[in-house]
Each structure stands twice: as C-alpha cells, then as structure tokens.
N, C-alpha and C positions, 0 to 999 in steps of 0.2 A: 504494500500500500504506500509507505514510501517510499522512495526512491533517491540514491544517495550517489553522487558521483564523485567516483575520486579525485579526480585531476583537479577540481574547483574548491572539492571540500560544500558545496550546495547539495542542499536537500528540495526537491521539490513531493509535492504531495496528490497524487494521482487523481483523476478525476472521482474516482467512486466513496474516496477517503472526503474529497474535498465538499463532495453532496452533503456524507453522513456531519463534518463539521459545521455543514450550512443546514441544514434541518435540525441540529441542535441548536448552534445559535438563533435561530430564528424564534426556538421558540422562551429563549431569556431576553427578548423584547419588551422593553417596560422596566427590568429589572434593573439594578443597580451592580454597575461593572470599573473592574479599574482593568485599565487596560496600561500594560507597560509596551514602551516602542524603543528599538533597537536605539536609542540616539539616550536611552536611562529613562528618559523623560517619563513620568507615571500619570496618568489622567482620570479621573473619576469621575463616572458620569450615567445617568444612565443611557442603557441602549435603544435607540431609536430606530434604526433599521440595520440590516446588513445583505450583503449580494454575494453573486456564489462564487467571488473572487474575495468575499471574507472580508471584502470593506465593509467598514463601521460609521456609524455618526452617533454621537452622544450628543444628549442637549445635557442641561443643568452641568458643564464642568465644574471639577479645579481639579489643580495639580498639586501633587505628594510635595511638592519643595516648590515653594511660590517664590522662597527669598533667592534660586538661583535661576527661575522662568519669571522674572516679575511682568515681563509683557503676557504673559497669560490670563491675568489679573483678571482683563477686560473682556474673556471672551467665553463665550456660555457654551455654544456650542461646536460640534466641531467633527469633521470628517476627513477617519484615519484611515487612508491605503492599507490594506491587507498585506504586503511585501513588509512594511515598516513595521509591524508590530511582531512583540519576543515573547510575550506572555499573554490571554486574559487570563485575570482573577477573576470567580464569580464565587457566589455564595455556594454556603455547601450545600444550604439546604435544597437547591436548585437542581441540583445533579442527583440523576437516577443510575445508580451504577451497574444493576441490574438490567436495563433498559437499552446501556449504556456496549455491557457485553455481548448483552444478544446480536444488538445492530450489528458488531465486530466479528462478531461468529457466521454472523449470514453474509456480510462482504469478504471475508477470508472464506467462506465455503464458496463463493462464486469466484473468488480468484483463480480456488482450485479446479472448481465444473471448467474454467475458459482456458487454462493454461494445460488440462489435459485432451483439449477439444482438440 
C-alpha cells in the first residue's frame, strides 16, 4: 500500500490506501484537528473539508507557538496542501480501531486477489 523508493528516500501512498485515508478523514469533518506541517509549524483548527489529495482547510485556527508564527495571529482560517503536512492529530475518541483494521484487511486482501491475477 505504500510505496517507498530508494534512490529518493520518498514514500508515496497508493491510490487504494489514499481512498481508505480520504473516507476516514472525511468523516472527522466538524471535528477538532491539529495538524502538524513538515516546515514544524502546528495548527489547530477545526476541519472543514478535505479532497482525495488529503488537502485540508480549517476555519477557527491558531498555532502551537504564536511567539515564533506571530503573522498567524490574524488568520482564522486556512488551506493546507496534503504534500506539506507530517502529522494529523485527532482525538482518540474519534478513531475506531476496529473499523479501522477491517478496512486494512479488505485493501491488503484485494492487493493480494490483483497481484495474483
């Protein structure tokens, strides 16, 4: 499901992996998310939509360290590229891990049904 190439050291994430990511986030819409982005920077906000390239937009921000983003101060809302971001946080209560493995077992059983086909 993913996919890792040597010579780059990049990982990219397969389409069927990247559904099962976008059918999950979609449905912590409304929810309250910190999203950390490769540049440190941490944002808090909730999630207001996302698309199956994993881009995000939060309204209501702030950020984890204001005193070294001070130009963030002003800005509520915000739409983050999918490429850019290293982490989300979300709540735990939010995650169904049961829910979680199944979907995982039914996309690694069809890796297997296609890669024997």
């Amino acid at each position: 499901a993913v996919v890792s190439t040597q010579s780059t050291g990049h990982y990219y994430i397969t389409n069927n992996l990247r559904m099962l990511f976008y059918s999950f986030f979609k449905s912590l819409v409304g929810k309250d998310v910190i999203v950390e982005l490769k540049n440190d920077l941490s944002i808090c906000g909730t999630l207001h939509s996302v698309d199956q390239y994993l881009n995000v937009k939060l309204t209501d921000i702030s950020v984890s360290d204001s005193d070294k983003y001070p130009h963030m101060l002003s800005v509520k809302n915000c739409f983050i590229r999918g490429s850019v971001v290293r982490y989300c946080h979300i709540p735990a209560e939010e995650v169904d891990p049961a829910l979680l493995m199944d979907a995982t077992r039914k996309e690694a059983q069809q890796n297997k049904q296609s890669a024997g086909a």
